[in-house]
C-alpha positions as CSV (number, residue, x, y, z in Angstrom):
1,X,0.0,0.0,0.0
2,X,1.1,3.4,-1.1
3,X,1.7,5.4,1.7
4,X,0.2,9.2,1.5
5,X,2.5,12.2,2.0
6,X,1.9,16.1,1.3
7,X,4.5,18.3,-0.8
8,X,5.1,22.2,-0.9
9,X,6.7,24.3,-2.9
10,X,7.8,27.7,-2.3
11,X,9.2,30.5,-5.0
12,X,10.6,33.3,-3.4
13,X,10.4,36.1,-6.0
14,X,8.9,37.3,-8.8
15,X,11.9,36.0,-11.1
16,X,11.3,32.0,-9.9
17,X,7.6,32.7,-10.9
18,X,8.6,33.3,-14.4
19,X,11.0,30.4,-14.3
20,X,10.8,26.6,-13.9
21,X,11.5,26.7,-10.0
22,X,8.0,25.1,-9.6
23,X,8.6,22.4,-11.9
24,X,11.9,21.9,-10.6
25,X,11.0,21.6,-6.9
26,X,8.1,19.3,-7.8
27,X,9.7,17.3,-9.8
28,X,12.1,16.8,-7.0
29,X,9.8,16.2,-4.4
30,X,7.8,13.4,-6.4
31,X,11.1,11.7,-7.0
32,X,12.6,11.5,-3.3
33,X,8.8,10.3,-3.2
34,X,9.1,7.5,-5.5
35,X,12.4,6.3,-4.3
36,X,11.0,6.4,-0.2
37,X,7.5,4.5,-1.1
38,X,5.1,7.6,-0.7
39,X,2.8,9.1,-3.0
40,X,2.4,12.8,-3.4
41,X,-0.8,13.4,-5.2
42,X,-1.3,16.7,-7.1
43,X,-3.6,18.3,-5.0
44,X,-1.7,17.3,-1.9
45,X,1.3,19.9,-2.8
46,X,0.9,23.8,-1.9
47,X,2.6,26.2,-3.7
48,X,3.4,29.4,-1.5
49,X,3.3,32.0,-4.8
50,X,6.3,34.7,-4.5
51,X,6.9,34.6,-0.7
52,X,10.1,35.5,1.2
53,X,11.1,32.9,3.7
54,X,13.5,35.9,5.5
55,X,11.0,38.7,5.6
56,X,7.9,36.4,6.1
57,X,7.9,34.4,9.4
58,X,5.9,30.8,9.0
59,X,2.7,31.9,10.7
60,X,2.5,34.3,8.1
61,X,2.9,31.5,4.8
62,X,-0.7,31.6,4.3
63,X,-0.1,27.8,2.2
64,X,2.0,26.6,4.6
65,X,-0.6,27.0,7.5
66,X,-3.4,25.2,5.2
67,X,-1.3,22.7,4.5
68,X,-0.3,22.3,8.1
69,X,-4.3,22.3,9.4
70,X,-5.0,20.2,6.4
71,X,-2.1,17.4,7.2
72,X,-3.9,17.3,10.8
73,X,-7.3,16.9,9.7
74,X,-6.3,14.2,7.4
75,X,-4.0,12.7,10.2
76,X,-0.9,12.3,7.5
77,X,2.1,13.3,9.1
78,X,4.5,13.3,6.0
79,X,5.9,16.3,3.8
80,X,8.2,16.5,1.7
81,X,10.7,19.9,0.8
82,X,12.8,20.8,-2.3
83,X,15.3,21.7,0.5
84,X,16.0,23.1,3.9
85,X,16.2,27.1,2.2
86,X,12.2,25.8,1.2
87,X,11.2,25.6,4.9
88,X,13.3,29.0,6.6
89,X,15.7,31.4,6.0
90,X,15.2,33.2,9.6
91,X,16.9,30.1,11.5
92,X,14.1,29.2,13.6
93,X,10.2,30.4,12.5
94,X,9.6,27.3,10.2
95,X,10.5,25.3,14.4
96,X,8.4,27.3,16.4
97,X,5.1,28.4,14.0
98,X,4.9,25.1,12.1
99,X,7.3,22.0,13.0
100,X,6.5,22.5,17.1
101,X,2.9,22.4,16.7
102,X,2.1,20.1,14.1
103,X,4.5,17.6,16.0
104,X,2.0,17.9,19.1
105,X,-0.7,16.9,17.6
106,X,0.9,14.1,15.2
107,X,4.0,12.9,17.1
108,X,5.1,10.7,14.4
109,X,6.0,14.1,11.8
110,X,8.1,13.0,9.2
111,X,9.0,16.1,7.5
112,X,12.1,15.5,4.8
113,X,13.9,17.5,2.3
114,X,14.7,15.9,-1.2
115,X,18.2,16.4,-0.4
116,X,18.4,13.5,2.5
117,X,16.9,10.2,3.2
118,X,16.7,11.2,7.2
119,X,13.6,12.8,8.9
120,X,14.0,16.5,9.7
121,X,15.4,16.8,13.2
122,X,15.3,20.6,14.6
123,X,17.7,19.1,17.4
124,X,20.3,18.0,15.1
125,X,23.4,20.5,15.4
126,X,23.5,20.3,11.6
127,X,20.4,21.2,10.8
128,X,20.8,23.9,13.4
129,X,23.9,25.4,11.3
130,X,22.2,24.9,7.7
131,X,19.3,27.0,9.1
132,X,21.5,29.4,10.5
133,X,24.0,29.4,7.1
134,X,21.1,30.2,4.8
135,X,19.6,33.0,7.5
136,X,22.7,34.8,6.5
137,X,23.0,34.0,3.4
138,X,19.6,36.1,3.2
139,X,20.7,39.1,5.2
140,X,23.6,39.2,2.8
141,X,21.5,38.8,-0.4
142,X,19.1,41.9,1.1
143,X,21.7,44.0,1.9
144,X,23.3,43.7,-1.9
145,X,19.8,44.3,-3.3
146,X,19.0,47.2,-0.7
147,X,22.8,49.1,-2.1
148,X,21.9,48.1,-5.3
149,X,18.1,49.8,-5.6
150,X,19.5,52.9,-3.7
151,X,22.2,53.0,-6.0
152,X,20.0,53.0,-9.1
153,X,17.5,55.4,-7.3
154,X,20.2,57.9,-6.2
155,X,22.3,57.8,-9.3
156,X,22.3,60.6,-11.7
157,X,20.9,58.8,-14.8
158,X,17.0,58.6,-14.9
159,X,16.6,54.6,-14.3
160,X,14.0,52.2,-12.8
161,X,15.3,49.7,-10.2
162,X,14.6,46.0,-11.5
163,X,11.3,44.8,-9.8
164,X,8.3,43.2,-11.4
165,X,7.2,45.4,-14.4
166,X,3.4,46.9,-13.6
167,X,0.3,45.6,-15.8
168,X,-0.4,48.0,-18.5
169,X,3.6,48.1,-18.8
170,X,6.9,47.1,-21.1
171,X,10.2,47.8,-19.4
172,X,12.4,48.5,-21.9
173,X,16.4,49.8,-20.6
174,X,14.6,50.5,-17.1
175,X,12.2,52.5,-18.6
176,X,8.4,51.9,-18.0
177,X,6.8,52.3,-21.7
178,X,2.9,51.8,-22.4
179,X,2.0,48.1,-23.7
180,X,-1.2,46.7,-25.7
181,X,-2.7,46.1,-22.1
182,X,-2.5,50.2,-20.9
183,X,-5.8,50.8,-22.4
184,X,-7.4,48.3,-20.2
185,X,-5.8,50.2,-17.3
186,X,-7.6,53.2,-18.6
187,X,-10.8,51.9,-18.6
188,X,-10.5,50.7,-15.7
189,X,-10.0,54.0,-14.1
190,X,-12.7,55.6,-16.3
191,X,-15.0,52.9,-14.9
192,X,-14.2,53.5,-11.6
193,X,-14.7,57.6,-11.4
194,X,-18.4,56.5,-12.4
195,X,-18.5,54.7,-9.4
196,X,-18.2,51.4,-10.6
197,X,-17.3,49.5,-7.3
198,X,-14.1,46.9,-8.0
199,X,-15.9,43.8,-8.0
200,X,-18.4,45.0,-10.8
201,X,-15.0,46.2,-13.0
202,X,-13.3,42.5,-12.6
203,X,-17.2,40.8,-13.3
204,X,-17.5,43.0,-16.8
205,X,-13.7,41.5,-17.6
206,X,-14.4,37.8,-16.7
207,X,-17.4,38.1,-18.6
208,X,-15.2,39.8,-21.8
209,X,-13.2,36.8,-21.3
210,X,-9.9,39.1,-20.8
211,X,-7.1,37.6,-18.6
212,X,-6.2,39.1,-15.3
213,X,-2.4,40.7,-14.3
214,X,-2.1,36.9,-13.5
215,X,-3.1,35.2,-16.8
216,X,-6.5,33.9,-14.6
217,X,-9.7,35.7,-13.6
218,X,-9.7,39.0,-12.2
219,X,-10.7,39.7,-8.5
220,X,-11.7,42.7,-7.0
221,X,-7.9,42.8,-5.3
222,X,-6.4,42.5,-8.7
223,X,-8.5,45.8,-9.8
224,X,-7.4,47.5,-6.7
225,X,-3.8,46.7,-7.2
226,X,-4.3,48.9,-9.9
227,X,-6.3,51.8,-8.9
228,X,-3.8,52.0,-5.7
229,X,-0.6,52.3,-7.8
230,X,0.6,55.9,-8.5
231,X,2.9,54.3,-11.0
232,X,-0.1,54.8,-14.0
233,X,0.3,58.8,-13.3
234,X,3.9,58.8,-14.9
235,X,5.3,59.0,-11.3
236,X,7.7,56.7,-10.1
237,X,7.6,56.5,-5.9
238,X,9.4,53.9,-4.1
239,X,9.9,53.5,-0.5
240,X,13.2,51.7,0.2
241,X,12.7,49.5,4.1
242,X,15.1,48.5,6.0
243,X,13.8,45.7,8.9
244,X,10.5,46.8,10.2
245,X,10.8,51.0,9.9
246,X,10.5,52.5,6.8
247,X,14.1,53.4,5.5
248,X,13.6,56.4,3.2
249,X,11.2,57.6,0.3
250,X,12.3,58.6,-3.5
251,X,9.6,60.0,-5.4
252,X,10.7,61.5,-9.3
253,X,7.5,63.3,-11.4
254,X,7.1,63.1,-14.9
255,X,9.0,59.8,-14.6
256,X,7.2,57.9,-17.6
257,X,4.7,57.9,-19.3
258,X,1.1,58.1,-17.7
259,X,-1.7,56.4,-18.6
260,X,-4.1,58.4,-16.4
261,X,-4.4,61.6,-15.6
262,X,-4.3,62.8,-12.1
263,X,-7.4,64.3,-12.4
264,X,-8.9,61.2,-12.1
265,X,-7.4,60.4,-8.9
266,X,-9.1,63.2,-7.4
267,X,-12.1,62.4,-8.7
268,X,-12.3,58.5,-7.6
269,X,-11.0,60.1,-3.9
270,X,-14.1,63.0,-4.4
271,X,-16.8,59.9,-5.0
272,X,-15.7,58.2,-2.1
273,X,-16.3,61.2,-0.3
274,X,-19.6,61.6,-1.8
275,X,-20.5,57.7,-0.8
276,X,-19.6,58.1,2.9
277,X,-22.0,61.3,2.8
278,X,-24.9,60.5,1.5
279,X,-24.6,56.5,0.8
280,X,-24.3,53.8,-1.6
281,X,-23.2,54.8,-5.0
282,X,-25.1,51.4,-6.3
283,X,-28.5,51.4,-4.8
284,X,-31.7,51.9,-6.6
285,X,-32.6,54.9,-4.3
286,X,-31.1,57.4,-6.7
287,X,-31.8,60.2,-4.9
288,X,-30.8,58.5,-1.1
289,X,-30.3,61.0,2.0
290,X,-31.3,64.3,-1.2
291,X,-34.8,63.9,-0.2
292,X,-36.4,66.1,2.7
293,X,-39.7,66.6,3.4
294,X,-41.8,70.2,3.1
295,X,-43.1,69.7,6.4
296,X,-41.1,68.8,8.9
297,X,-37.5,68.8,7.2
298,X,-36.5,65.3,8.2
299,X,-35.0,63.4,5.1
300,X,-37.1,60.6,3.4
301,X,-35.9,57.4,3.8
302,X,-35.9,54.1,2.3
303,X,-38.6,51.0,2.4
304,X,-38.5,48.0,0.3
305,X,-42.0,46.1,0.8
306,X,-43.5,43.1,-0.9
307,X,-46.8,41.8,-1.6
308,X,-48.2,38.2,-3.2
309,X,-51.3,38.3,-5.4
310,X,-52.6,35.0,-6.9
311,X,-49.7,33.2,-5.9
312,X,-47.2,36.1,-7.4
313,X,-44.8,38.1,-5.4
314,X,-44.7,41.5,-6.5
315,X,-42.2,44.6,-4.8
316,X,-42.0,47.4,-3.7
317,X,-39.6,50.7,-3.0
318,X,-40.9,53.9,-1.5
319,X,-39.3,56.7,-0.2
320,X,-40.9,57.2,3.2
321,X,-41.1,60.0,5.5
322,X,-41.8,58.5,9.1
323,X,-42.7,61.8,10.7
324,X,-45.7,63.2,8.5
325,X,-46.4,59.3,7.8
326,X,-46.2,59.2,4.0
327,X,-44.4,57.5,1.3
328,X,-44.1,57.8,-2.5
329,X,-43.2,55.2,-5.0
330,X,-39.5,54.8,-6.3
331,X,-40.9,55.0,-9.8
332,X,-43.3,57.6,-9.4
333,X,-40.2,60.1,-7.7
334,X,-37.6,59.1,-10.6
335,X,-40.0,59.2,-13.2
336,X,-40.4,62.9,-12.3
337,X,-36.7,64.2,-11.2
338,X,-34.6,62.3,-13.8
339,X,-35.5,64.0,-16.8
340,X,-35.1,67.4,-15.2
341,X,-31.7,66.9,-13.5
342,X,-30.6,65.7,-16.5
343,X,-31.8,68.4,-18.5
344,X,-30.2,71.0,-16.4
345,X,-26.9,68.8,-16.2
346,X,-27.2,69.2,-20.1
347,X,-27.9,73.0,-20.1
348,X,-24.9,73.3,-17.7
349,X,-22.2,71.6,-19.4
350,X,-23.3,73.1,-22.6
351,X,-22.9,76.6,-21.4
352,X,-20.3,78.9,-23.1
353,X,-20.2,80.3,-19.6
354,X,-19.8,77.3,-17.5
355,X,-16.0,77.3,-17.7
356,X,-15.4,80.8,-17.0
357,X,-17.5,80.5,-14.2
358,X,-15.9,77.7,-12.9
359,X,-12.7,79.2,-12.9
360,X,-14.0,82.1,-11.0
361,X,-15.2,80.1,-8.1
362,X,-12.0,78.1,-8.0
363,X,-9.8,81.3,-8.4
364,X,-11.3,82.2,-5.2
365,X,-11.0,79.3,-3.9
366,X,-6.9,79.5,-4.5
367,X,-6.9,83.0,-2.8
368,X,-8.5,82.0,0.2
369,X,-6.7,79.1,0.6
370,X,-3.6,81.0,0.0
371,X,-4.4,83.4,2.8
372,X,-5.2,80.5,5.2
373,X,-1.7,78.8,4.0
374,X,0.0,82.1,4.7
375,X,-2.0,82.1,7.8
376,X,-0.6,78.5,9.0
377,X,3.0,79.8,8.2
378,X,2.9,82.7,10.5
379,X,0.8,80.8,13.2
380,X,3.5,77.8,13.2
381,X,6.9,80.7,13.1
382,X,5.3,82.3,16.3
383,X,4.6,78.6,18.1
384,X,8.3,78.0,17.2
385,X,9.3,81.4,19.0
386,X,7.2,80.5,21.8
387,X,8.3,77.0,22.4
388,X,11.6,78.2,22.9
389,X,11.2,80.7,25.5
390,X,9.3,78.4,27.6
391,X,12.2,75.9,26.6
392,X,14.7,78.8,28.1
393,X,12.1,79.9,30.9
394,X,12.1,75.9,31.8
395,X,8.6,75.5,31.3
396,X,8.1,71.9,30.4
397,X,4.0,72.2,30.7
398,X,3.6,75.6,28.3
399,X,6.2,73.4,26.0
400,X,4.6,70.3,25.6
401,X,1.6,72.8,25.1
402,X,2.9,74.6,22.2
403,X,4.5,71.1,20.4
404,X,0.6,70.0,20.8
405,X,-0.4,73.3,18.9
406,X,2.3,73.4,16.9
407,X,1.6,69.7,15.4
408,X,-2.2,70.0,15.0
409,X,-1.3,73.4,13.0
410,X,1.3,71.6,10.9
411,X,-1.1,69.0,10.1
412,X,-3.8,71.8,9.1
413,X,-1.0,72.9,7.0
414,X,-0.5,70.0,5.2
415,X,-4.6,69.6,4.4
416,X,-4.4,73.1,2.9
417,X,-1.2,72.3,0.7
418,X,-3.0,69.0,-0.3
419,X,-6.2,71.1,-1.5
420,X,-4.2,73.4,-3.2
421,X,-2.7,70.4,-5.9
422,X,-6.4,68.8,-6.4
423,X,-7.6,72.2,-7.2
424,X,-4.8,73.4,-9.4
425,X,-5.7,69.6,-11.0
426,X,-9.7,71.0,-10.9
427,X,-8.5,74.1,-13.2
428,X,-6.7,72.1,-15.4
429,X,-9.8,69.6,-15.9
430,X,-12.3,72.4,-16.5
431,X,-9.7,74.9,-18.9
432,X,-9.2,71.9,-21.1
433,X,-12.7,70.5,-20.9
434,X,-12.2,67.1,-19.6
435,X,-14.6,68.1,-16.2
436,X,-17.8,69.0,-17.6
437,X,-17.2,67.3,-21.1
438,X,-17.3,64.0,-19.2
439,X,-20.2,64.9,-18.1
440,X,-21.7,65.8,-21.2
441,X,-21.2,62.7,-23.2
442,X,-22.5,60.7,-20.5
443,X,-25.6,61.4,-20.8
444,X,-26.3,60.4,-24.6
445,X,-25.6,57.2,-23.0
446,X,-27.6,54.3,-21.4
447,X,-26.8,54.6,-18.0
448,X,-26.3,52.6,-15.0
449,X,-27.4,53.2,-11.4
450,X,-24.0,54.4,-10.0
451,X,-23.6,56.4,-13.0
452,X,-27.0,58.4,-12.1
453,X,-26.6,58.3,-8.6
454,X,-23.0,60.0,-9.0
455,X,-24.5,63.0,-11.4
456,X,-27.0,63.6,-8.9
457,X,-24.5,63.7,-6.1
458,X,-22.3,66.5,-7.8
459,X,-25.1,68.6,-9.4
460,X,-28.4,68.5,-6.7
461,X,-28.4,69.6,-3.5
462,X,-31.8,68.2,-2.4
463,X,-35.4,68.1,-3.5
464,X,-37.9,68.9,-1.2
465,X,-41.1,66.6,-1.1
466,X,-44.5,67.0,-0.1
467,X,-47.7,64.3,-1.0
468,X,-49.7,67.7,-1.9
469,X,-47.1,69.9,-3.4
470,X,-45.1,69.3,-6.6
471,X,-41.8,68.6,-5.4
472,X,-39.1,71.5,-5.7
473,X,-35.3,71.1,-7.0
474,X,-32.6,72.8,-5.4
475,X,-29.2,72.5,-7.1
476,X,-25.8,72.9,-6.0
477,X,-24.6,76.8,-6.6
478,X,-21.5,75.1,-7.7
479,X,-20.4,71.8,-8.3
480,X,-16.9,72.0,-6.8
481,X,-18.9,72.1,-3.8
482,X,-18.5,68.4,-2.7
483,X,-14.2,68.6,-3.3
484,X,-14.3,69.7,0.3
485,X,-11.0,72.3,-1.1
486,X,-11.4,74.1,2.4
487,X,-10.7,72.0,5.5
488,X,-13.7,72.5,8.2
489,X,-13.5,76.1,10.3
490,X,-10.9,77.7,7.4
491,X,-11.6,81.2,5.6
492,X,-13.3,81.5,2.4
493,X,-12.8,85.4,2.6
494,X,-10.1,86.4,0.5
């Protein structure tokens, strides 16, 4: 009788994945198999997919942990290694987080590696030294790589460390240049600054049939990879770390190529904003937390209901106000408020004034927030001055004071700064039409419910309702309004 044993495989980097290190190691393993009288069945080996053994301690080998709850459930204590370097590089994790534990509960482990026909004994002074040999081994390799990417990002020609090359990407002389695949990285933003949540972006490309970063199916993780990386706005950042605190930061503009512009990373940061104010961006209550009621100001909210006639279920959506006790049909409110929001969306982007209008508003905008910047400047010098007289006076309290001040000003400071790029980002959307354009063109389309919801969000500011009244439709004064530019309690008097 065959006897049973598990395998796993571990590549460490990016480079083995593109290689034959999993072929290698496997092969390996189901050989040493073959020649001890054990069996390694395909689905009993797990492959630990770009991991380091040095950085990562065992706990956190995600395969490793299955495979060791899965070789106690099945009550098989055999596994098999490529070699020790498979199992640790730290000297001792691989002991404590998986050999330790799984030999309490089987006390007959037999882990090997394909390199010797004895058991793996943590014990044994050899094993002891081959652990510790390839523990340095690692921290030699990481400090070479560490010299060599600071080198390349401190040097004076204009190069991109070697790492894995991002999707939508060629490398070519460690530069990033655009591939047949950047376009889908566009659309991807596109989608998302309609509010398109992740998990409906990667459904609409499994469905297309196009392959993920990986070759496979996409996931919502695999869209946020992307949406996450500043790499696609031609700027290269890289944080270099050094053990568990972050080393130090490079970041060089205008690096390569973009394939977005910036503009929509303001806008996909704006809609979440939008979302956490007034709700779901994919909800069939278009107009959710933008209804109030005539009467007594509350907002309306939402009521799905159901009925069954002749054996049919039949449902419902109202928009309900609690207070005055009434509610009015989903279909009844959109029926009426879609086609005029839309219109006026329509009239608005068409405008020949629109833009200059815009620009207006956001030119003041820029003064005031130039003031309160100035403001912040002055406010932080004089803290500075103060904090050292009551370091000279000795007056620890007043000084830890100040530092408390001084911080909350600084971080004030930083807020104001930030608003200050998205709006200089706003001017260049609206000057070169891409802001109300985009609005424009969406709606000759057949749109969705995010799509809807969003324009509502940036155009209406609510709708008062009334079961007697026809209902009245506020809109925003200006739709920059929701970009928060100004942080709560600054200046908007220039």
């Amino acid at each position: 009788m065959t006897t049973l044993a598990f395998g796993y495989i571990r590549r460490s980097s990016y480079k083995q994945q593109e290689n034959s290190s999993v072929e290698i190691q496997k092969a390996h393993i189901q050989e040493f198999a073959r020649r001890k009288g054990m069996e390694v069945p395909d689905d009993f080996i797990f492959i630990e997919d770009v991991t380091s053994a040095f950085s990562k301690r065992a706990s956190k080998r995600k395969e490793l942990m299955r495979m060791q709850q899965m070789m106690i459930e099945s009550n098989i204590p055999r596994v098999i290694f490529y070699e020790e370097s498979r199992m640790d590089r730290t000297g001792y994790t691989f002991v404590l987080d998986f050999y330790r534990p799984l030999s309490e509960k089987l006390p007959n482990i037999e882990v090997y590696t394909t390199n010797s026909d004895e058991p793996f004994n943590p014990d044994h002074p050899q094993t002891k030294i081959s652990l510790l040999l390839f523990r340095q081994e690692s921290e030699i390799k990481s400090e070479r790589a560490l010299g060599s990417l600071v080198a390349d990002l401190e040097g004076e020609m204009d190069i991109r460390p070697g790492s894995k090359v991002p999707y939508g990407y060629d490398q070519i002389g460690k530069k990033l240049v655009p591939n047949e695949k950047a376009e889908i990285v566009t659309f991807i933003y596109f989608l998302h600054s309609w509010g398109t949540s992740m998990a409906k972006i990667a459904a609409i490309f499994n469905e297309a049939d196009i392959p993920s970063p990986q070759g496979k199916y996409w996931r919502s993780s695999s869209v946020e990879k992307i949406l996450k990386n500043p790499v696609y706005t031609g700027n290269l950042v890289w944080t270099v770390y050094k053990g568990k605190s972050k080393s130090k930061s490079y970041e060089f503009q205008d690096f390569h190529e973009p394939l977005i512009d910036d503009f929509f990373l303001h806008l996909n940061a704006n809609n979440a904003r939008l979302q956490n104010e007034f709700g779901r961006l994919d909800t069939p209550f278009l107009f959710l937390n933008k209804l109030s009621c005539q009467h007594c100001h509350d907002k309306l909210q939402t009521q799905n209901g159901t009925t069954t006639r002749n054996g049919k279920k039949y449902y419902y959506q109202y928009y309900v106000c609690k207070n005055c006790n009434y509610k009015i049909d989903i279909n009844d409110i959109h029926e009426q408020l879609l086609p005029n929001v839309f219109k006026h969306v329509h009239i608005l982007a068409s405008s020949e004034d629109i833009k200059a209008s815009a620009i207006k508003y956001l030119n003041e905008i820029e003064l005031a927030l130039n003031e309160n910047i100035t403001n912040m400047i002055e406010r932080i010098d004089n803290y500075s001055a103060k904090g050292c007289i009551a370091k000279e006076q000795g007056d620890r309290e007043l000084e830890v004071m100040i530092e408390k001040l001084q911080s909350q000003t600084l971080s004030t400071l930083q807020s104001l700064q930030d608003s200050r790029q998205i709006l200089d980002e706003l001017k260049k959307a609206v000057q070169s039409d891409l802001f109300f354009e985009r609005f424009k063109q969406m709606l000759h389309l057949q749109l969705g419910e995010s799509e809807k919801r969003l324009i509502i969000l940036y155009f209406v500011d609510k709708i008062l309702v009334s079961p007697e009244q026809p209902l009245q439709e506020l809109y925003r004064q200006n739709v920059f309004e929701s970009f928060g530019l100004l942080p709560a309690g600054q200046s908007t008097e220039s």
